[in-house]
TORFIVEX-415382 format. One record per residue (C-alpha): residue number from 1; residue in three letters; x, y, z. Coordinates in steps of 0.2 Angstrom, whole numbers, plus 5000, padded with zeros to 4 digits. Layout:
% residues N
[NUM; "ALA"; [X; Y; Z]] ...
END
This chain:
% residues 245
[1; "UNK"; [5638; 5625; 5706]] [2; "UNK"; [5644; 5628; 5724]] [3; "UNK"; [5639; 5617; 5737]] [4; "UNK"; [5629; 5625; 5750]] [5; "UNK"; [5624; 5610; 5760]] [6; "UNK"; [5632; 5607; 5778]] [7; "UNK"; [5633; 5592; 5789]] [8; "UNK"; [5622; 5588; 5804]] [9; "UNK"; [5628; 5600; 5819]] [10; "UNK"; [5621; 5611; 5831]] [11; "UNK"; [5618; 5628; 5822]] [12; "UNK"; [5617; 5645; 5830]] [13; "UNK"; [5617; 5662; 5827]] [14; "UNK"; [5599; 5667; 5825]] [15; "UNK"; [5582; 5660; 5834]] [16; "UNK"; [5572; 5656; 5819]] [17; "UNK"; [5573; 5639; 5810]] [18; "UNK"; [5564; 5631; 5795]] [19; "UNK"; [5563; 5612; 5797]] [20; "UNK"; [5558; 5605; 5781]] [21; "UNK"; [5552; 5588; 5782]] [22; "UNK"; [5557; 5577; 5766]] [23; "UNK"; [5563; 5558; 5770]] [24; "UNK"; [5547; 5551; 5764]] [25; "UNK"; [5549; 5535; 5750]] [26; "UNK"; [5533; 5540; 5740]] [27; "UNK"; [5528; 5525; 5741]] [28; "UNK"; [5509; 5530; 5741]] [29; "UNK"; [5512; 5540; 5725]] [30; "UNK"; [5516; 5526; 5715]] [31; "UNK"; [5533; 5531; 5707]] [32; "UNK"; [5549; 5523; 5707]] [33; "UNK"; [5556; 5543; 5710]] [34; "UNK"; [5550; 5549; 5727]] [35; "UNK"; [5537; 5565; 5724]] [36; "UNK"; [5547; 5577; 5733]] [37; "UNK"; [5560; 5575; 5719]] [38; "UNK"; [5551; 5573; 5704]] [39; "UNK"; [5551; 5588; 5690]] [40; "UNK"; [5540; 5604; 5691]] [41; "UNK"; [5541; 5618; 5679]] [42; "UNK"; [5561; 5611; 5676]] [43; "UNK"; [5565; 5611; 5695]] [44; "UNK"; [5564; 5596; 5705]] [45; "UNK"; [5548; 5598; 5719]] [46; "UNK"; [5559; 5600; 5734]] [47; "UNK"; [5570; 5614; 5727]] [48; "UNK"; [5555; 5623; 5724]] [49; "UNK"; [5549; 5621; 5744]] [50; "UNK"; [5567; 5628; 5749]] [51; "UNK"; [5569; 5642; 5737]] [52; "UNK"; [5552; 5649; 5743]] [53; "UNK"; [5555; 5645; 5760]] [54; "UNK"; [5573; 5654; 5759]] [55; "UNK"; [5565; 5668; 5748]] [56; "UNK"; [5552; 5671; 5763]] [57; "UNK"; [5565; 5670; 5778]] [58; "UNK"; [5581; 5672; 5772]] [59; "UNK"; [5592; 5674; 5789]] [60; "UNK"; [5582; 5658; 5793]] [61; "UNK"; [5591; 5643; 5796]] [62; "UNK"; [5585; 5628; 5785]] [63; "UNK"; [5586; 5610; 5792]] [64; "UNK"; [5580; 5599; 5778]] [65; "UNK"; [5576; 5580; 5783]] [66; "UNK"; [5581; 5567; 5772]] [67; "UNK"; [5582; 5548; 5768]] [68; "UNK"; [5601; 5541; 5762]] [69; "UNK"; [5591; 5541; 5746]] [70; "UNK"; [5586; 5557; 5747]] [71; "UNK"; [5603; 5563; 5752]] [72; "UNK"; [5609; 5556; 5738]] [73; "UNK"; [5595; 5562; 5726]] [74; "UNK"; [5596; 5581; 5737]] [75; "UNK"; [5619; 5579; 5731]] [76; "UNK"; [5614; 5580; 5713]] [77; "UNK"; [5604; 5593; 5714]] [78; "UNK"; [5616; 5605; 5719]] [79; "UNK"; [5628; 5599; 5707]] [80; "UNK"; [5615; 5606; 5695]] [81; "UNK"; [5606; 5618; 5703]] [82; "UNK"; [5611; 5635; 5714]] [83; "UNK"; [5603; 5632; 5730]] [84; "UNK"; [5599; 5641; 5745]] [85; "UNK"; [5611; 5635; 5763]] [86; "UNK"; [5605; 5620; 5770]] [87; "UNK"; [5608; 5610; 5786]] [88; "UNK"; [5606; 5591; 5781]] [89; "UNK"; [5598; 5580; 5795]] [90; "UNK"; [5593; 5561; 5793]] [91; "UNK"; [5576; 5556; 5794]] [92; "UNK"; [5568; 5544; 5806]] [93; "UNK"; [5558; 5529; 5801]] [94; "UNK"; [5543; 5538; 5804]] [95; "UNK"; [5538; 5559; 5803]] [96; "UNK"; [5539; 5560; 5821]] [97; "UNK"; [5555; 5555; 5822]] [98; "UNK"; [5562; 5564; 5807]] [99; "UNK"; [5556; 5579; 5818]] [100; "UNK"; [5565; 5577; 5833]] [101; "UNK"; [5581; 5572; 5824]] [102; "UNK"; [5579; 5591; 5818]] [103; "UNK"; [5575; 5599; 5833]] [104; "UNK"; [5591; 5590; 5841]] [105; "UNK"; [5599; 5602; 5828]] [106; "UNK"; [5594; 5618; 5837]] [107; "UNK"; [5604; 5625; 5849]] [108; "UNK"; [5598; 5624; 5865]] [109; "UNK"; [5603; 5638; 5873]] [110; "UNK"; [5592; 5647; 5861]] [111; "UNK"; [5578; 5649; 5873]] [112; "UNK"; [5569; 5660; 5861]] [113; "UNK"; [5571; 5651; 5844]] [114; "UNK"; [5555; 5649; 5836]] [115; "UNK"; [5555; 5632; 5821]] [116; "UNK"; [5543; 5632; 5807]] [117; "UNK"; [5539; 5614; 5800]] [118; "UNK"; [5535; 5612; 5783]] [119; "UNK"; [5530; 5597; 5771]] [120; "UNK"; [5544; 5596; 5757]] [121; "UNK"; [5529; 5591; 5744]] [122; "UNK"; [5523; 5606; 5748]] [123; "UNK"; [5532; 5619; 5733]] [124; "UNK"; [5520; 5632; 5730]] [125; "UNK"; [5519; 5637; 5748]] [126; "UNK"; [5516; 5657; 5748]] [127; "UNK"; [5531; 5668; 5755]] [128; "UNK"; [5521; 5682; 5762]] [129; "UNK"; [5510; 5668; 5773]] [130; "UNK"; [5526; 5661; 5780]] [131; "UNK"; [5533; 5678; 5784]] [132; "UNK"; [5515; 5683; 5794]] [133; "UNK"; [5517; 5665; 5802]] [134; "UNK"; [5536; 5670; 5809]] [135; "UNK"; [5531; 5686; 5813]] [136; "UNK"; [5516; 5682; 5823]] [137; "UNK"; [5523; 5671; 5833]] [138; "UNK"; [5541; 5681; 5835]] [139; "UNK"; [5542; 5688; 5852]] [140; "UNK"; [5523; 5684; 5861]] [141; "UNK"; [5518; 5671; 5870]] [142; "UNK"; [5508; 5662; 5858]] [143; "UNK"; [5516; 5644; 5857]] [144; "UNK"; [5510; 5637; 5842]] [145; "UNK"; [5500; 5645; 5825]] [146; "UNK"; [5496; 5636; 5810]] [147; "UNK"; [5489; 5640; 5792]] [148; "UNK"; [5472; 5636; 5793]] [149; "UNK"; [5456; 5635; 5778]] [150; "UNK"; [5437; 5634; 5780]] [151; "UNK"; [5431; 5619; 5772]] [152; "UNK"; [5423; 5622; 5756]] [153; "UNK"; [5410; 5605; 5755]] [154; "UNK"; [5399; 5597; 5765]] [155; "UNK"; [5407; 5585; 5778]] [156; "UNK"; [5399; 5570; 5788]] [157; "UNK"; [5403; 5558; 5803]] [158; "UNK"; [5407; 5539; 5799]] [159; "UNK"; [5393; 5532; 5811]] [160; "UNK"; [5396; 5513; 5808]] [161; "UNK"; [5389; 5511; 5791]] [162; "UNK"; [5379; 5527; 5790]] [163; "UNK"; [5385; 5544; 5792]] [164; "UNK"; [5380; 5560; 5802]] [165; "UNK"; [5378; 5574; 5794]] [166; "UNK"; [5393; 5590; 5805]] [167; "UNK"; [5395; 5607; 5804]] [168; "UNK"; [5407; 5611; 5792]] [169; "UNK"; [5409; 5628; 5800]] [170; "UNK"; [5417; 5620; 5817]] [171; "UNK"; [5431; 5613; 5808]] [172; "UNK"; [5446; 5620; 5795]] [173; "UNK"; [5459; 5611; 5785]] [174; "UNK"; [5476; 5613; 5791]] [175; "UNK"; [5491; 5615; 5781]] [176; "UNK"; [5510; 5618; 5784]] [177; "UNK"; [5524; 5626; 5787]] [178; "UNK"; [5518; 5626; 5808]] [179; "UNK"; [5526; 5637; 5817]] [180; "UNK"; [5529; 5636; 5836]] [181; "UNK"; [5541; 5639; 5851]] [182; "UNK"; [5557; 5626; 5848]] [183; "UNK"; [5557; 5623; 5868]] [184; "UNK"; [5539; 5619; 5870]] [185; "UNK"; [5539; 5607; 5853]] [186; "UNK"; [5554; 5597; 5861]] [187; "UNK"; [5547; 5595; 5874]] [188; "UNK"; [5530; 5589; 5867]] [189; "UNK"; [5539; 5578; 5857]] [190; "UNK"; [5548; 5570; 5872]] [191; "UNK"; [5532; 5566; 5880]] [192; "UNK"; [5526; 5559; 5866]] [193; "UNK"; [5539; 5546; 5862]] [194; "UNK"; [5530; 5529; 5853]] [195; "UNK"; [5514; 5541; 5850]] [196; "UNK"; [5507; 5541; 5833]] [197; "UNK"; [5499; 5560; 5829]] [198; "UNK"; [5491; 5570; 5814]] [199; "UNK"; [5505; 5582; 5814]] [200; "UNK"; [5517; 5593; 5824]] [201; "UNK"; [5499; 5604; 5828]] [202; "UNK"; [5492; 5590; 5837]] [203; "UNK"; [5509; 5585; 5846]] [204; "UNK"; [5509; 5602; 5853]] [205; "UNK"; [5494; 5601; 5859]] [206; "UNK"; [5490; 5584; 5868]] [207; "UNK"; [5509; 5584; 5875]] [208; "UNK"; [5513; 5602; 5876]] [209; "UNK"; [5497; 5608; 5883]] [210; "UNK"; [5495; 5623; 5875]] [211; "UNK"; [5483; 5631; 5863]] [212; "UNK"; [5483; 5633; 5845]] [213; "UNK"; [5483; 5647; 5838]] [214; "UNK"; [5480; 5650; 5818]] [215; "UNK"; [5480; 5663; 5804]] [216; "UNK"; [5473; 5661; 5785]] [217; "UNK"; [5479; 5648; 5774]] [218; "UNK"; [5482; 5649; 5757]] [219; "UNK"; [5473; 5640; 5744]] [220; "UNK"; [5486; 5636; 5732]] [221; "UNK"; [5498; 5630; 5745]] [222; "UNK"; [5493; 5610; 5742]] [223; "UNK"; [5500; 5596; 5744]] [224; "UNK"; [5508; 5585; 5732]] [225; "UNK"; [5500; 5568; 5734]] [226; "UNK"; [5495; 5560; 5720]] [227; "UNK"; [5502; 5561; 5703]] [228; "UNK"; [5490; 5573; 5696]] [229; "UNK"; [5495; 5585; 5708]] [230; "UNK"; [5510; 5590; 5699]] [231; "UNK"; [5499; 5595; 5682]] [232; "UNK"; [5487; 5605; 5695]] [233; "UNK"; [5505; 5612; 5703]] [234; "UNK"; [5510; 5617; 5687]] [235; "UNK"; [5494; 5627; 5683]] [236; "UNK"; [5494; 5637; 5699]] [237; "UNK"; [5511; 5641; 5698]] [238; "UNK"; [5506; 5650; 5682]] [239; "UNK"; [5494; 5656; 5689]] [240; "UNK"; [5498; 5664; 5705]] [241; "UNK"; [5486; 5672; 5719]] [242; "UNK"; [5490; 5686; 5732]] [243; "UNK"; [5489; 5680; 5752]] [244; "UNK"; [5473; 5686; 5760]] [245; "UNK"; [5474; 5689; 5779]] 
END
């Protein structure tokens, strides 16, 4: 297969960039093989993430982060698979920094450039969602918009050992890809240096000042967390369901 993967370097020639985020050990999963590489409906996890990421914004540049391991794992897959162009960048010893090794990569001069940041175990993501993510944000002034879902169960406050019942209607679920203005995002991220945080949403937030923003989620875009997630992933890939705006 051809190699379609090139090295870390500043990469121009449009102002929308897809950072996926994949140098994670799966440690928490329990398997020897990190999650992000593990089979799913005969593709490894991650090659699903790119495909529909590339399929949803092809002119898009991709920046996938990775471990050495993952490097490695990420070599033989293109040996045996046809894969989208990739930038490869290495991962940080924490998400944070595994972020801000990929925005390095965008050309600052791209005043413009908008980056979407998505989870690599996150393979069923829905195209259409991501194209209304990129479009949304593309040329207004809004700085950051996420995927959002109501909750569906009741939820409670931890109160020392007893709990208080909330409003579940207050509060959604948030998923990836983000999507936000690449200038404001590096700069959040450089006033947060050392500063542990949920995800990109909240960095923008507390360090980028700004407000933000959201659009409808999609139900099947889960997360592969736990090894039964990948039987579920396989059902709903089967099964697939229209995006709702």
């Amino acid at each position: 297969m051809v190699n379609n993967t090139s090295e870390h370097n500043n990469i121009g020639g449009g102002n929308v960039y897809t950072v996926i985020v994949a140098a994670g050990s799966g440690t928490r999963f329990g398997s020897v093989v990190p999650k992000q590489f593990l089979p799913l409906c005969g593709k490894p996890v991650l090659l699903h993430t790119v495909e529909r990421l590339h399929s949803a914004l092809p002119h898009s540049h991709i920046i996938l982060v990775l471990s050495d391991d993952g490097r490695e794992r990420w070599n033989e897959i293109i040996v045996n698979y046809a894969t989208p162009p990739v930038t490869i960048v290495r991962g940080g010893a924490s998400r944070s920094e595994s972020v801000c090794n990929a925005l390095a990569v965008i050309e600052p001069s791209c005043a413009d450039a908008v980056v979407l940041i998505h989870d690599g175990a996150r393979p069923l993501v829905n195209t259409d969602m991501v194209r209304v993510l990129a479009d949304r944000i593309s040329g207004t002034d809004i700085q950051a918009l996420v995927p959002a879902l109501p909750l569906t169960e009741a939820i409670s406050e931890v109160c020392g050992d007893a709990l208080r019942p909330a409003d579940r209607e207050r509060f959604r679920t948030v998923q990836t890809p983000q999507a936000f203005k690449a200038a404001m995002l590096r700069d959040a991220y450089r006033k947060a240096a050392g500063t542990v945080m949920a995800d990109d949403a909240a960095v923008a937030g507390a360090f980028g000042g700004v407000d933000i923003s959201y659009i409808a989620g999609h139900p099947q875009n889960i997360k592969i967390t736990h090894p039964s997630d990948i039987a579920i992933a396989e059902v709903l890939m089967a099964t697939p369901k229209p995006y709702i705006i």
